[in-house]
C-alpha positions as CSV (number, residue, x, y, z in Angstrom):
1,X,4.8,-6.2,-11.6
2,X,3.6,-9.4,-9.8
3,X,0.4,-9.7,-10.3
4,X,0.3,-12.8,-8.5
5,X,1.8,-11.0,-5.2
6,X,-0.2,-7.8,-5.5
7,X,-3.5,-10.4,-5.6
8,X,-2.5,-12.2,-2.5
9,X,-1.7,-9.0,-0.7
10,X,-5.2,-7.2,-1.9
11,X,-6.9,-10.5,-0.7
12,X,-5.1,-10.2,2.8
13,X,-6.3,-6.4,3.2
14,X,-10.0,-7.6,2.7
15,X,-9.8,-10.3,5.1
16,X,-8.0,-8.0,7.3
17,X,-10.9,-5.6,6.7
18,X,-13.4,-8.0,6.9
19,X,-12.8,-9.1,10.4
20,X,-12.0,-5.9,11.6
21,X,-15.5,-4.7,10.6
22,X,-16.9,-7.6,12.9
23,X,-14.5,-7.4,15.4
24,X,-16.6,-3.3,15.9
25,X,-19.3,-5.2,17.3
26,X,-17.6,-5.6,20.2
27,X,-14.4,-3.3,20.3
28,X,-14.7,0.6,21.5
29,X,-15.7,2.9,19.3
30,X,-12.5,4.8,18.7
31,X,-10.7,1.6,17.4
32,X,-12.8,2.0,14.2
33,X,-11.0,5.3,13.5
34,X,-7.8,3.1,14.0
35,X,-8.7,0.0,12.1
36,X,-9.2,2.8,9.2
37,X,-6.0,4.1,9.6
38,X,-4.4,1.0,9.6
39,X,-6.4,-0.6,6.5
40,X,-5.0,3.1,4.8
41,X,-1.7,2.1,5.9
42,X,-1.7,-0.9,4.6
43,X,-3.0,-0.3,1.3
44,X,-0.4,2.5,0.9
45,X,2.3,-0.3,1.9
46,X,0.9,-2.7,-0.4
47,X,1.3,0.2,-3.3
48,X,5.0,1.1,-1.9
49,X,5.9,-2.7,-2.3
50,X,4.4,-2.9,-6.2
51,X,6.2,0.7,-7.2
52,X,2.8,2.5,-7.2
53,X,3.4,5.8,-4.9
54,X,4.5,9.2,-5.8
55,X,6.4,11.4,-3.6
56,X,3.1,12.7,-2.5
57,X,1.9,9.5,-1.5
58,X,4.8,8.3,0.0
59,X,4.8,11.4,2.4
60,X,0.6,10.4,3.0
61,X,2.1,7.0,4.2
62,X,4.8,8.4,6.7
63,X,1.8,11.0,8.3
64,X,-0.8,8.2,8.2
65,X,2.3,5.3,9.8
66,X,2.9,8.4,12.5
67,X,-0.2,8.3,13.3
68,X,-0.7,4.7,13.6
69,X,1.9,4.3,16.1
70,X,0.9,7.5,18.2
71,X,-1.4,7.8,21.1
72,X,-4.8,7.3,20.6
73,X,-5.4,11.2,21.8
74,X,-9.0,11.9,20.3
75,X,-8.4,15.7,19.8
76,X,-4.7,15.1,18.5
77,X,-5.9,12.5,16.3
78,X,-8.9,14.4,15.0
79,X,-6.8,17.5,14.3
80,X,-4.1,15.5,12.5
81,X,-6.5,13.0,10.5
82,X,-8.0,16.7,9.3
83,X,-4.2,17.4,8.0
84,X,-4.1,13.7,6.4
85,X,-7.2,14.1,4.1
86,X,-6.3,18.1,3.6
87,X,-3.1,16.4,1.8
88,X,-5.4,13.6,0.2
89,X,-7.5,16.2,-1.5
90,X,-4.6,17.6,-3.1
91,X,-3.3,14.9,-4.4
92,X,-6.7,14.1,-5.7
């Protein structure tokens, strides 16, 4: 493993975090729920690219990359973030 690479990507994801949690101050409400998904989606990419995800994980990536690239429905998305930690818990 690269530790090297997996530091610089980690770093990346917090700055990425970081400015999305300011960037709430003057975005909609309902792209919090999407800067989430994405920072999930991003860390579960950064764990595909160092050889860290199980088959369960890697099928908790495709939901959560189906959902970032859906509509941003409220109801839909409610009901199928609900399915997303349902499978989360189980892997847990």
């Amino acid at each position: 493993m690269d530790k090297n690479k997996l530091k610089d990507d980690l770093f990346y994801l917090l700055a990425f975090m970081l400015t999305s949690a300011r960037g709430l101050y003057d975005e909609p409400l309902d792209y919090g729920v999407f800067r989430l998904l994405d920072a999930s989606g991003r860390l579960l990419e950064i764990m595909k690219d160092h050889d860290l995800l199980n088959d369960r994980l890697m099928s908790l990536k495709n939901m959560i990359d189906g959902e970032r690239e859906s509509s941003m429905d409220n109801e839909q998305q409610r009901e199928r973030l609900d399915e997303i930690i349902l499978k989360m818990t189980r892997e847990m």
